[in-house]
KETITI-800951 format. One line per field, with one value per residue (C-alpha): residue number from 1; residue in one letter; x, y, z. Coordinates in Angstrom, 2 decimals, decimal comma. Layout:
<nodes>
resi: [NUM_...]
resn: [a_...]
x: [X_...]
y: [Y_...]
z: [Z_...]
</nodes>
This chain:
<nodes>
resi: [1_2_3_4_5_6_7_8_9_10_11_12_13_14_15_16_17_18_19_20_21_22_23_24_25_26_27_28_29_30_31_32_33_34_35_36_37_38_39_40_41_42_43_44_45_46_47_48_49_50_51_52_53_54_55_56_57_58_59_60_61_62_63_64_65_66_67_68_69_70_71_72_73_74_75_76_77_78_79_80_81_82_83_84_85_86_87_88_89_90_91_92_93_94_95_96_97_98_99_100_101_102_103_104_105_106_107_108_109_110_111_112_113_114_115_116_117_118_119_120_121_122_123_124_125_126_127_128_129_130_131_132_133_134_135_136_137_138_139_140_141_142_143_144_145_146_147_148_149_150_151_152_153_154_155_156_157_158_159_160_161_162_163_164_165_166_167_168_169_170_171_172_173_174_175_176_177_178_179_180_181_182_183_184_185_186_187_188_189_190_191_192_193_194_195_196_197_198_199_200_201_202_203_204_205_206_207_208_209_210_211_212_213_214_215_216_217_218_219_220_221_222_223_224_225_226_227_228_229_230_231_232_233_234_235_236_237_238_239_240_241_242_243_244_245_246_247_248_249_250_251_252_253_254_255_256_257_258_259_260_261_262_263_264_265_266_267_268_269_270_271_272_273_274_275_276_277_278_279_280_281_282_283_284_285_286_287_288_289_290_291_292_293_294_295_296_297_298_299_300_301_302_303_304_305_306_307_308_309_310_311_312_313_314_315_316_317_318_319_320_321_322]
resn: [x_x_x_x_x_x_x_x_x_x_x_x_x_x_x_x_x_x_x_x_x_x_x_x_x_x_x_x_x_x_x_x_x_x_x_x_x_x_x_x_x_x_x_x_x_x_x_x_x_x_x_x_x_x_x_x_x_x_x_x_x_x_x_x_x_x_x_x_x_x_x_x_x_x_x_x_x_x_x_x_x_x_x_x_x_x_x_x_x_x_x_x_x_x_x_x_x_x_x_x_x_x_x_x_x_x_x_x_x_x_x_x_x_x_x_x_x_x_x_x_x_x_x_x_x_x_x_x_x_x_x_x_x_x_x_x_x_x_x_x_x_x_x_x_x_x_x_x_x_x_x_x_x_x_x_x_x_x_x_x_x_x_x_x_x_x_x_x_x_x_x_x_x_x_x_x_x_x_x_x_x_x_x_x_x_x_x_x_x_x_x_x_x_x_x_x_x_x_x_x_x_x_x_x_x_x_x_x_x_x_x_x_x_x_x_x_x_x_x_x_x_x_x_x_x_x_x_x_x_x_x_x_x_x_x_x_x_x_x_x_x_x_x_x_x_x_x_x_x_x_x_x_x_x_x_x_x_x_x_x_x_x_x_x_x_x_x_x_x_x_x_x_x_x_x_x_x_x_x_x_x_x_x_x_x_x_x_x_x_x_x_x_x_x_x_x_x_x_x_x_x_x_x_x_x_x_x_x_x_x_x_x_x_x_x_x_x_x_x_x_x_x]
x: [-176,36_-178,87_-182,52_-184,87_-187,46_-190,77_-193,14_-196,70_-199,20_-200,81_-203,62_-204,46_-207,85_-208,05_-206,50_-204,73_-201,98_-201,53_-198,41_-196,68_-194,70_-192,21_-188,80_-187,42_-183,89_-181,19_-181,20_-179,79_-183,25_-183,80_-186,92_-189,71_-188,97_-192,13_-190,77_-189,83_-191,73_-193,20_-191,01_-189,23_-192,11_-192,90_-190,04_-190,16_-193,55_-193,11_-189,81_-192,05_-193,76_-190,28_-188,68_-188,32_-189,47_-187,89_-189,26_-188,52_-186,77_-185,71_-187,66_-187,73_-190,84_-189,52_-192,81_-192,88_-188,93_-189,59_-188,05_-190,80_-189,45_-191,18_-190,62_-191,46_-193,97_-193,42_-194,05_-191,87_-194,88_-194,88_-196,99_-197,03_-200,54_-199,98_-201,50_-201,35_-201,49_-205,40_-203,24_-201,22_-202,26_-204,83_-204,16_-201,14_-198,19_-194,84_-192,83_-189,87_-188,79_-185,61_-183,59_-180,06_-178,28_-174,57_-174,10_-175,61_-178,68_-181,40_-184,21_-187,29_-189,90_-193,69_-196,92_-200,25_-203,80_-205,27_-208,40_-210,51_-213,58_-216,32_-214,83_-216,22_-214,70_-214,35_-213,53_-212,64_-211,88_-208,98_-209,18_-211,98_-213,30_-210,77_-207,88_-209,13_-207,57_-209,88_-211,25_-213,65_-211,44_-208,52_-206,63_-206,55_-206,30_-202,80_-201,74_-202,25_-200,84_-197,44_-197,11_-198,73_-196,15_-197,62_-197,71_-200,02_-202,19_-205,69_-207,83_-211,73_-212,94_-214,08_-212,82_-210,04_-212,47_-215,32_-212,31_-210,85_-214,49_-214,72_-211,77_-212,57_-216,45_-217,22_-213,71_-213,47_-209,66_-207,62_-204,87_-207,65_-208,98_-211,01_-210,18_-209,22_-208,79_-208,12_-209,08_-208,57_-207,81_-204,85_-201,35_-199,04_-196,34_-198,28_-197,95_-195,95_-197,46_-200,82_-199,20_-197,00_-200,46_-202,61_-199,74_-199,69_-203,51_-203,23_-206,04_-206,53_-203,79_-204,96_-204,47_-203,61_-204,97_-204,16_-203,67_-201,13_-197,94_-196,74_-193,66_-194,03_-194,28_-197,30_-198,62_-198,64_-201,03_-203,27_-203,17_-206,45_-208,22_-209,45_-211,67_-212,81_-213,14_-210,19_-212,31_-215,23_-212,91_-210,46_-213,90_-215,53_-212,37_-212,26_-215,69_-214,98_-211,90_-213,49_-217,00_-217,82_-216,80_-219,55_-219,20_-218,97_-218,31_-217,11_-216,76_-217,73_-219,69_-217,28_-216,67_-217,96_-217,94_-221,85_-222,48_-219,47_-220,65_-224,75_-223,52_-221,25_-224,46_-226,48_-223,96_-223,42_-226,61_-226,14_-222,38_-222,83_-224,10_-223,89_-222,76_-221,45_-220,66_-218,94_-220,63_-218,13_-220,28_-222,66_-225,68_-226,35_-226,53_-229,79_-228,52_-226,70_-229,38_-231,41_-229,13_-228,87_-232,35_-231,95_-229,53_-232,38_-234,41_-231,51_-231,51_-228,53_-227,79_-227,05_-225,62_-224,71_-223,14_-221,11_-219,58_-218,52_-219,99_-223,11_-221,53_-220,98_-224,05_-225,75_-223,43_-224,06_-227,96_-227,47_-225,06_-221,91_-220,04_-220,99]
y: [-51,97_-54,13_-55,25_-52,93_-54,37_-52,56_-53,13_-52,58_-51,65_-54,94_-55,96_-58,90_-60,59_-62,33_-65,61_-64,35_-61,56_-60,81_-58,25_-57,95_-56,44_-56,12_-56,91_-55,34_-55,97_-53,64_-50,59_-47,16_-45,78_-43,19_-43,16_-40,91_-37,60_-35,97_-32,39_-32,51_-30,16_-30,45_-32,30_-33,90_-35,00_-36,62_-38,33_-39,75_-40,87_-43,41_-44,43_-45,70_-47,90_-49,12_-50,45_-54,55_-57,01_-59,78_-63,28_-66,12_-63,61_-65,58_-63,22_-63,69_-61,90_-61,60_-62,05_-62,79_-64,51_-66,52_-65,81_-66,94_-67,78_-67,43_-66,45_-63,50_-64,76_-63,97_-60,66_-59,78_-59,79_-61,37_-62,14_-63,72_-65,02_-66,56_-67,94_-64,63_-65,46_-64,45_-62,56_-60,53_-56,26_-54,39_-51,18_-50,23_-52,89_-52,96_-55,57_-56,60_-58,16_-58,83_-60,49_-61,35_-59,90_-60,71_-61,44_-57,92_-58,07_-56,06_-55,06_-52,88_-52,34_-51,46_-51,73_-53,93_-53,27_-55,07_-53,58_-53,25_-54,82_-53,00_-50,86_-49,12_-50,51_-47,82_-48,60_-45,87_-45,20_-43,24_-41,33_-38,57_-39,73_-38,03_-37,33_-35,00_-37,39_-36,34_-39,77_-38,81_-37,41_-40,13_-37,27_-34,68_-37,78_-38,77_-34,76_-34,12_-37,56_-36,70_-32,98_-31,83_-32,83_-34,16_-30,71_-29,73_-32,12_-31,16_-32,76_-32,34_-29,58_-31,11_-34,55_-34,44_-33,27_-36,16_-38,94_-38,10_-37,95_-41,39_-42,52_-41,69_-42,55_-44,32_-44,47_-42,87_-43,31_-40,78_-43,82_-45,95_-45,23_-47,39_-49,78_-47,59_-49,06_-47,38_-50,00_-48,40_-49,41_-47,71_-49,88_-50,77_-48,51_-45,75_-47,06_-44,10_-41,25_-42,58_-42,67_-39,56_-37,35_-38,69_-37,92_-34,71_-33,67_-35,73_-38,71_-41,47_-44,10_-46,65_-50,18_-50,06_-52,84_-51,22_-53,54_-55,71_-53,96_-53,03_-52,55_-51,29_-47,99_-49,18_-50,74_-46,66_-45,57_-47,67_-46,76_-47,18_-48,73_-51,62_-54,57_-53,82_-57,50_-56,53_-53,87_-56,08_-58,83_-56,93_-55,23_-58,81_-59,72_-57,31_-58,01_-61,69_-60,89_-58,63_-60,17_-58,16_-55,13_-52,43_-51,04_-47,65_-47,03_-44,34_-43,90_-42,05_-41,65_-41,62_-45,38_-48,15_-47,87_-47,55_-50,93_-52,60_-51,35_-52,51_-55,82_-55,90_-54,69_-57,67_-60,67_-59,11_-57,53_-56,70_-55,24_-52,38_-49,45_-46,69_-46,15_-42,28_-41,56_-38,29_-36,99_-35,76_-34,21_-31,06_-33,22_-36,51_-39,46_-41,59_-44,88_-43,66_-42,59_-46,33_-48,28_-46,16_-45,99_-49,68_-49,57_-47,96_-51,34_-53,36_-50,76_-49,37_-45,75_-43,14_-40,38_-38,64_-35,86_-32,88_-31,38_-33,32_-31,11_-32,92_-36,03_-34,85_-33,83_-37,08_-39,21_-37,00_-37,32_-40,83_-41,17_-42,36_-39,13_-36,71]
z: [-26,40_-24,31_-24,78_-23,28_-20,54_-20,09_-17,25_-17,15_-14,43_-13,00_-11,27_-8,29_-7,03_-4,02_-5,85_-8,66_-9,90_-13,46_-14,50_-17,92_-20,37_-23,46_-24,00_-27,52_-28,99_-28,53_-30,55_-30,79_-31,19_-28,21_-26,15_-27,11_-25,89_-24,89_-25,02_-28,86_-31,52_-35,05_-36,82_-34,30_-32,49_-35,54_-35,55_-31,77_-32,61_-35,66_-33,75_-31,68_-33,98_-35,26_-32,19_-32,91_-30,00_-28,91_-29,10_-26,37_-23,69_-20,41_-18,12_-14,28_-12,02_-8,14_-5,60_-2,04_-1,98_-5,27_-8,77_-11,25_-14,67_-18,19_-21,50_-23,94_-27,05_-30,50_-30,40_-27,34_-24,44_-21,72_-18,71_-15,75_-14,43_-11,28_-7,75_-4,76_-1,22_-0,15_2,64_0,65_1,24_-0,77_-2,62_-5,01_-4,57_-6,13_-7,65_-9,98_-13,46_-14,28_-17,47_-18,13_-21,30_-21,68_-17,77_-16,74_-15,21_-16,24_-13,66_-13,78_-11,46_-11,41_-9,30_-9,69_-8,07_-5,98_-5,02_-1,87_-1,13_-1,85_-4,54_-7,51_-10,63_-13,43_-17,07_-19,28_-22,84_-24,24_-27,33_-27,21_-23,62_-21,69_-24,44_-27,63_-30,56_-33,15_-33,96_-36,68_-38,26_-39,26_-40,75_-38,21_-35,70_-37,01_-37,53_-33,86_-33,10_-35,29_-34,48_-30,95_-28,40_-24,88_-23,46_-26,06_-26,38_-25,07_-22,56_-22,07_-19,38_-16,04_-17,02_-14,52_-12,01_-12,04_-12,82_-9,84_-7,61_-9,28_-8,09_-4,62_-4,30_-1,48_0,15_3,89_4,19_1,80_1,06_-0,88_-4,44_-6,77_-9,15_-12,40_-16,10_-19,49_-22,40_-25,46_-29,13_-28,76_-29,15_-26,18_-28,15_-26,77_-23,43_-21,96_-23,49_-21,94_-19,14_-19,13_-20,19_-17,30_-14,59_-15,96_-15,20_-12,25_-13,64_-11,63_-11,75_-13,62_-15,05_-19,40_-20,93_-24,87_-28,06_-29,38_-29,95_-33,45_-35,03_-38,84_-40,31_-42,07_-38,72_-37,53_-40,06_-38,94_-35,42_-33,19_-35,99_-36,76_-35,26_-31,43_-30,01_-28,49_-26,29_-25,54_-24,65_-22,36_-20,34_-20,18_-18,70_-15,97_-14,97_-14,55_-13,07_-10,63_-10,36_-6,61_-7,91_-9,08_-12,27_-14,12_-18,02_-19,65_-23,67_-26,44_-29,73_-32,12_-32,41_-30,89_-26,89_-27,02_-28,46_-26,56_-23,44_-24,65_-24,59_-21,01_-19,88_-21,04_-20,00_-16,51_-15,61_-12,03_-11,70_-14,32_-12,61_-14,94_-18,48_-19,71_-23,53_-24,62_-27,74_-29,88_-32,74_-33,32_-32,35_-30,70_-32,69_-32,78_-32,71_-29,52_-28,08_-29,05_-27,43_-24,22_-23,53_-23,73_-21,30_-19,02_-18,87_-17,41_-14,89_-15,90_-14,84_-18,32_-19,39_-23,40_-22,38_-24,17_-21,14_-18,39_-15,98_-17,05_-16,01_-12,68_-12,10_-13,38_-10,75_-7,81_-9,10_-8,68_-5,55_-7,41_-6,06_-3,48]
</nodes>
């Protein structure tokens, strides 16, 4: 057995690259298998929440000719922030991690972002934005979490469509996209489902900036809950990060994306151009509705929407999308 290495999508400015990942101690444990049913999909899932990290990992990041050397933290992540040549190329980029285990060397590889100028950034949220988790409903939440495989998970109608118009707003040549990030209160053990279930309905690529990983049983009841600093401070982030970029949010009702997204709006009140919540209930919710007419006298674009044909009308209305 070896220690398992996993990468995540990064992401690059003009002075700075940021990639990271996990290393977890060896184990018998298989990977999640997407294709399992019921019970056994059951079982995949809470193995993920069981796998144990690995604290103070040697690992090595290979960029431009150089090996870069730092070490996992206490809960097994790691990440390398680091200076990027102003010169290096724009778009999707790969690179490599590696880590020595027992004189065999481990490698994995992944890609960053490094966006064009003059990009649309877009931030979206997970769970019942695009992905129909059942958030209201903590119950049904974990039952569909536990016992509908990948392939049977749902996904709104139309989402696909306007992420993807999103993704290409603005761009005349087919081989550029805009800047896409999922922020969700979601755990990095879910990393590759996320991932698996937007390559499936062909979603924008996208950066995953998810929460701290856990590794107890009684850590996976408590999936996606909890505080939401984590949110606000991983979308504050981007927008410093990416301070030329213009902005568009998308979240729902069914938690707290409308008053996370009230206050990005009020620290950086020129980048956000439009804000879009998913109601996920019968009716509309007032205090929803408060805070996004609010919104409207920062001169921020919105949109509380049931169907995300709605959405696409609103951005064509306002010349987001054709």
């Amino acid at each position: 057995m070896k220690p398992i290495l996993k990468l995540y999508r990064g992401y690059a400015n003009d002075q700075e690259l940021i990639v990271m990942g996990h290393v977890f101690k060896p184990t018998t444990r298989e990977e999640y298998n997407f294709q399992k049913k019921n019970l056994k999909n059951a079982t995949s899932v809470i193995k993920m929440f069981q796998m144990k990290t690995q604290a103070n990992a040697d690992v090595y990041l290979e960029l431009n000719g150089s090996k870069i050397h730092t070490k996992t933290l206490d809960d097994g992540y790691f990440k390398f922030c680091i200076p990027l040549d102003p010169n290096s190329n724009y778009g999707w980029i790969d690179y490599e991690v590696s880590m020595t285990y027992e004189k065999e060397t481990i490698i994995k590889k992944e890609s960053y972002i490094r966006p064009h100028k003059g990009n649309l950034g877009i931030i979206s949220d997970i769970d019942d934005t695009f992905l129909v988790s059942y958030t209201f409903n903590p119950l049904l939440k974990l039952y569909v979490l536990l016992f509908k495989n990948i392939n049977k998970r749902k996904i709104y109608d139309d989402v696909v469509t306007h992420y993807q118009a999103l993704s290409t707003a603005g761009r005349n040549n087919e081989s550029e996209f805009n800047a896409f990030f999922y922020v969700s209160s979601s755990e990095w053990n879910l990393y590759r489902f996320i991932i698996n279930f937007t390559a499936i309905h062909k979603l924008p690529k996208a950066v995953l900036l998810l929460k701290d990983i856990k590794s107890s049983l009684t850590d996976f009841f408590m999936t996606g809950r909890g505080g939401h600093n984590h949110k606000f401070e991983k979308i504050k982030h981007i927008l410093e990060f990416y301070p030329n970029l213009e902005y568009v949010l998308l979240g729902d009702d069914s938690q707290h994306d409308p008053y996370l997204y009230e206050s990005i709006c009020k620290i950086f009140p020129v980048t956000v151009k439009a804000v879009y919540i998913r109601q996920t209930g019968s009716s509309k919710k007032e205090k929803v509705s408060l805070v996004l007419k609010n919104l409207t006298t920062l001169n921020v674009a919105v949109c509380y929407f049931k169907e995300s044909s709605e959405a696409i009308s609103h951005s064509k209305s306002i010349g987001i999308i054709n």
